[in-house]
Z-matrix of the N, CA and C atoms (Angstrom, degrees):
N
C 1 1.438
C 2 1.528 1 111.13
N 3 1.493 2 117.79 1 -42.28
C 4 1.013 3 109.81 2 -179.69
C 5 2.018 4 128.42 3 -63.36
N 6 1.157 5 77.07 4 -35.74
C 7 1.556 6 110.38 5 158.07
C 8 1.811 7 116.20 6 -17.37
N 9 1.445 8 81.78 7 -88.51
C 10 1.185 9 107.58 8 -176.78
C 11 1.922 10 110.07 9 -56.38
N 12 1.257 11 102.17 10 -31.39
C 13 1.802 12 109.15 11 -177.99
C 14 1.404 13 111.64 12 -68.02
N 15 1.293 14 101.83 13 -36.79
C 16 1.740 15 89.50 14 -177.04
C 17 1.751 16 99.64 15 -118.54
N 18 1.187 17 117.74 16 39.21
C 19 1.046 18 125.23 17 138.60
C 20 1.957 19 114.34 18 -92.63
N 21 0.700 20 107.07 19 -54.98
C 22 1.737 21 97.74 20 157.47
C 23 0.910 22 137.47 21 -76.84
N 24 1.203 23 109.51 22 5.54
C 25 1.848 24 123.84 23 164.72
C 26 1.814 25 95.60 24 -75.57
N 27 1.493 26 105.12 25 -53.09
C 28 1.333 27 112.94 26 -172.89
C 29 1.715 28 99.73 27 -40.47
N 30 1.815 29 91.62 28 -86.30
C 31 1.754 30 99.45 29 178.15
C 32 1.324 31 127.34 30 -24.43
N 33 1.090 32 125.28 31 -47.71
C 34 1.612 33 135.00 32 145.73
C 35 1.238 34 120.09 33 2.44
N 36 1.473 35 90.69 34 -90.02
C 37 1.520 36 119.79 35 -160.74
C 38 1.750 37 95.97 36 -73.54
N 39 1.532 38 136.90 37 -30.17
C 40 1.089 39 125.79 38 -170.23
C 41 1.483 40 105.80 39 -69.50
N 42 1.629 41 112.84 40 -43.58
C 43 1.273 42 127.80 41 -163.15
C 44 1.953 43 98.79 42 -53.31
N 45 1.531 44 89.78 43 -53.22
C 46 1.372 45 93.06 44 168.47
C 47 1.570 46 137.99 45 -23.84
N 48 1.497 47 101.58 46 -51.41
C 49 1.283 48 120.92 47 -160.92
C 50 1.387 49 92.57 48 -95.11
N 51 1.398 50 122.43 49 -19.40
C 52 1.402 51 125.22 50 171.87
C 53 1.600 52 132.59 51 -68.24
N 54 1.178 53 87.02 52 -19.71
C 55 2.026 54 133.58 53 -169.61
C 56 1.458 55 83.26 54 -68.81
N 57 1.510 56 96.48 55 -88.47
C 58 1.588 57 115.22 56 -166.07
C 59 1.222 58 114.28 57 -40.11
N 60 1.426 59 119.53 58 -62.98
C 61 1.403 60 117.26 59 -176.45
C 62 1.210 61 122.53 60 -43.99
N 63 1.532 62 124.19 61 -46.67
C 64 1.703 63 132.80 62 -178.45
C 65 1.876 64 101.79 63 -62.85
N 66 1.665 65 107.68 64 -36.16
C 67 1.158 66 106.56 65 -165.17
C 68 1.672 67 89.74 66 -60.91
N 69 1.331 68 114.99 67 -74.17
C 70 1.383 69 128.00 68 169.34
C 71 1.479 70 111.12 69 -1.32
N 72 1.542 71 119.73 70 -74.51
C 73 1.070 72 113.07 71 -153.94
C 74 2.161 73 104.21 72 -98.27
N 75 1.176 74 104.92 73 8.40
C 76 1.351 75 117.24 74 157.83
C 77 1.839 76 113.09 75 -77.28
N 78 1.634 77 103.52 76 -53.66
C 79 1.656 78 76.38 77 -177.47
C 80 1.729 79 98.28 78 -92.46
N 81 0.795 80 145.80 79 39.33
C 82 1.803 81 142.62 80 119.48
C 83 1.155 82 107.41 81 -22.41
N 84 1.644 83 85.19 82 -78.23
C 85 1.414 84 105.55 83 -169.79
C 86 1.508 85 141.21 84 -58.45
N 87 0.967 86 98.70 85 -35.85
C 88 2.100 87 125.48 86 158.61
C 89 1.392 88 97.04 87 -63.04
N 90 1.338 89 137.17 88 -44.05
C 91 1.147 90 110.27 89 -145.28
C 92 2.009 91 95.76 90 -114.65
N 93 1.387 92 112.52 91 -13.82
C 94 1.455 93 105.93 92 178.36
C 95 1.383 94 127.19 93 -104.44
N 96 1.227 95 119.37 94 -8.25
C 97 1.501 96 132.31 95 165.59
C 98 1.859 97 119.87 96 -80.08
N 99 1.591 98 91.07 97 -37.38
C 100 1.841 99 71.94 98 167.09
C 101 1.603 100 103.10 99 -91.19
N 102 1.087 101 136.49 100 -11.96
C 103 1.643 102 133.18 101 176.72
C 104 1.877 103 108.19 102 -51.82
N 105 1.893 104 93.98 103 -33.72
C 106 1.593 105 91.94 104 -162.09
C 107 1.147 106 101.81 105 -95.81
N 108 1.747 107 114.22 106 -26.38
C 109 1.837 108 91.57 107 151.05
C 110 0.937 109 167.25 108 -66.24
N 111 1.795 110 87.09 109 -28.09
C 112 1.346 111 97.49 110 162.26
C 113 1.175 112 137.75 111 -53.86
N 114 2.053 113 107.03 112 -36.76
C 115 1.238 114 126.79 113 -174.35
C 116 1.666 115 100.08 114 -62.30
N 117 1.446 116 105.44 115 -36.32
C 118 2.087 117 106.16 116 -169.84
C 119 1.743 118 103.02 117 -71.35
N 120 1.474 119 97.80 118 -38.53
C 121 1.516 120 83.35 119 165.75
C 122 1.765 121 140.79 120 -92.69
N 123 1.127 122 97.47 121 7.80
C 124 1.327 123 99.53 122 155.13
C 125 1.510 124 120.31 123 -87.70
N 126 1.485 125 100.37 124 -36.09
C 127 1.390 126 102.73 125 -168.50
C 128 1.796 127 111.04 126 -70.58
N 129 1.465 128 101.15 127 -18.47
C 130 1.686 129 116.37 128 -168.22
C 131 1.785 130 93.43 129 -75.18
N 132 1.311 131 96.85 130 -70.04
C 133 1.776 132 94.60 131 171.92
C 134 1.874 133 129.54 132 -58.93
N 135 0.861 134 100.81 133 -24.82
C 136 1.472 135 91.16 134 166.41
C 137 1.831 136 105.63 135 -83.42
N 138 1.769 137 138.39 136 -27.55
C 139 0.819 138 106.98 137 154.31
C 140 1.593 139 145.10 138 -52.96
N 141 1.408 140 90.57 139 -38.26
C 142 1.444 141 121.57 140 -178.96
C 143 1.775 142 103.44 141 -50.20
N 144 0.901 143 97.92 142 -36.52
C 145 2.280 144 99.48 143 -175.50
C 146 1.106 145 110.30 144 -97.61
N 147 1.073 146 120.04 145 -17.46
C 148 1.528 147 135.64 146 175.40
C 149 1.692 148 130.30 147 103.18
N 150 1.054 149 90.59 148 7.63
C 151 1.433 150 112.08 149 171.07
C 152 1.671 151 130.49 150 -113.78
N 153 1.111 152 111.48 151 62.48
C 154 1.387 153 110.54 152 -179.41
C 155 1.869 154 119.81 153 -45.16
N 156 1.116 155 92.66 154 156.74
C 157 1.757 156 95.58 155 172.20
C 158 1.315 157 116.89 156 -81.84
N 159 1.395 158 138.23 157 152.68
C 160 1.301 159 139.58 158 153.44
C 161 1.710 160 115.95 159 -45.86
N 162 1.261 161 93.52 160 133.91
C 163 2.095 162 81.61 161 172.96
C 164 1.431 163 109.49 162 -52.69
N 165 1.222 164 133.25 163 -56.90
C 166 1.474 165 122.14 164 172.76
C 167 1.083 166 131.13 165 0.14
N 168 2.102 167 95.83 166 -71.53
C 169 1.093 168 96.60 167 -165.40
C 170 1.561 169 119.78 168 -81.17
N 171 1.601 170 116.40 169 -0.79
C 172 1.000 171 135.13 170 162.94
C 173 1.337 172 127.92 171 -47.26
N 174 1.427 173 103.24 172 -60.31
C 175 1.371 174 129.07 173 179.30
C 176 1.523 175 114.37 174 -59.18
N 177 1.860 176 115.48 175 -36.55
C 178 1.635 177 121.59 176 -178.39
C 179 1.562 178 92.62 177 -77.95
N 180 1.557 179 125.43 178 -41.80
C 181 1.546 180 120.25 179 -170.34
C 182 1.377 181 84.93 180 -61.95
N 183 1.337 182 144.21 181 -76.32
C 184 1.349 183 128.58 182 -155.38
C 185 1.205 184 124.11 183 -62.83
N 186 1.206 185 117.07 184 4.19
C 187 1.709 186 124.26 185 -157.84
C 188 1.777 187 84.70 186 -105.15
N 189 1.396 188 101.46 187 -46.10
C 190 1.956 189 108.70 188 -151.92
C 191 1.975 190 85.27 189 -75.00
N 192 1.374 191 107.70 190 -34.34
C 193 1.610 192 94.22 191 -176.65
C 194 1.644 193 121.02 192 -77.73
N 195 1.474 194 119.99 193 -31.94
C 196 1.256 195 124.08 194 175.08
C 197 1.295 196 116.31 195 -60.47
N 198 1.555 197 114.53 196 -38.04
C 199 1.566 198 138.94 197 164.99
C 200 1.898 199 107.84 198 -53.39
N 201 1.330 200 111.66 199 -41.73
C 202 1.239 201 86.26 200 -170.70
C 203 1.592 202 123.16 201 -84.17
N 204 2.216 203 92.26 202 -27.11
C 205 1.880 204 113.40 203 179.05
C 206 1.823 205 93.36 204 -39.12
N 207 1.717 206 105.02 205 -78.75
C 208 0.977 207 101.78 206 -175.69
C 209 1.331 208 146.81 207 -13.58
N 210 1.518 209 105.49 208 -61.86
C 211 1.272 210 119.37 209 161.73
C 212 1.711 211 119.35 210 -31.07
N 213 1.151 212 107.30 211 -49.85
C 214 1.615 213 133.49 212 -144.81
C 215 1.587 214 75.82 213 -85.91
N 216 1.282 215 121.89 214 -71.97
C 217 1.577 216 137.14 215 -151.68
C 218 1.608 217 95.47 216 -64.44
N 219 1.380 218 121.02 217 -42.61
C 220 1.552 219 113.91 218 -178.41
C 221 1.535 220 103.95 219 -65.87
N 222 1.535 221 110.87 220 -53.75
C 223 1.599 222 93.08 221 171.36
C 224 1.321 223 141.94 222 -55.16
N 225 1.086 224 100.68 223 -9.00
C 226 1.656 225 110.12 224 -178.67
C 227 1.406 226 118.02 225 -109.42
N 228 1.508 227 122.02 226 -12.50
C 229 1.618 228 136.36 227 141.41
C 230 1.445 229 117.55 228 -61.57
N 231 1.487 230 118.75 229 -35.22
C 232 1.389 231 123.19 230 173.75
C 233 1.509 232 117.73 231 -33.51
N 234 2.044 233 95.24 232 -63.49
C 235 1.027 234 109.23 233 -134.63
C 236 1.790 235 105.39 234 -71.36
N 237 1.055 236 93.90 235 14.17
C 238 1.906 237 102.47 236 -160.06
C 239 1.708 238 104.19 237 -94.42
């Protein structure tokens, strides 16, 4: 009996760690693919007019948008 108990203690706790990781690499994913489009499309239209952006300010637009998916994407992984 005992056996069997912390054998599903084990399964448990792996599933757990199994949880997290997908959660993990789900908001990555929500949160770094529209950051890098956004960044390509800003960076595409400011070539496009003739004024490109500084990488900087590239880098804070992509920083402030990955920052916000996240936000959004953790709350909405929470709620489950």
């Amino acid at each position: 009996m005992q056996i069997a108990a912390n054998h599903a203690h084990a399964v448990a706790r792996t599933r757990g760690r199994d949880e997290a990781t997908q959660q993990f690499v789900g908001l990555l994913i929500v949160a770094l693919f529209p950051a890098l489009f956004w960044m390509a499309a800003a960076a595409g239209i400011g070539a496009a007019i003739g004024h490109s952006p500084a990488p900087l300010a590239l880098m804070t637009f992509g920083a402030a948008v990955a920052a916000f998916c996240a936000v959004i994407g953790q709350a909405l992984f929470s709620r489950n």
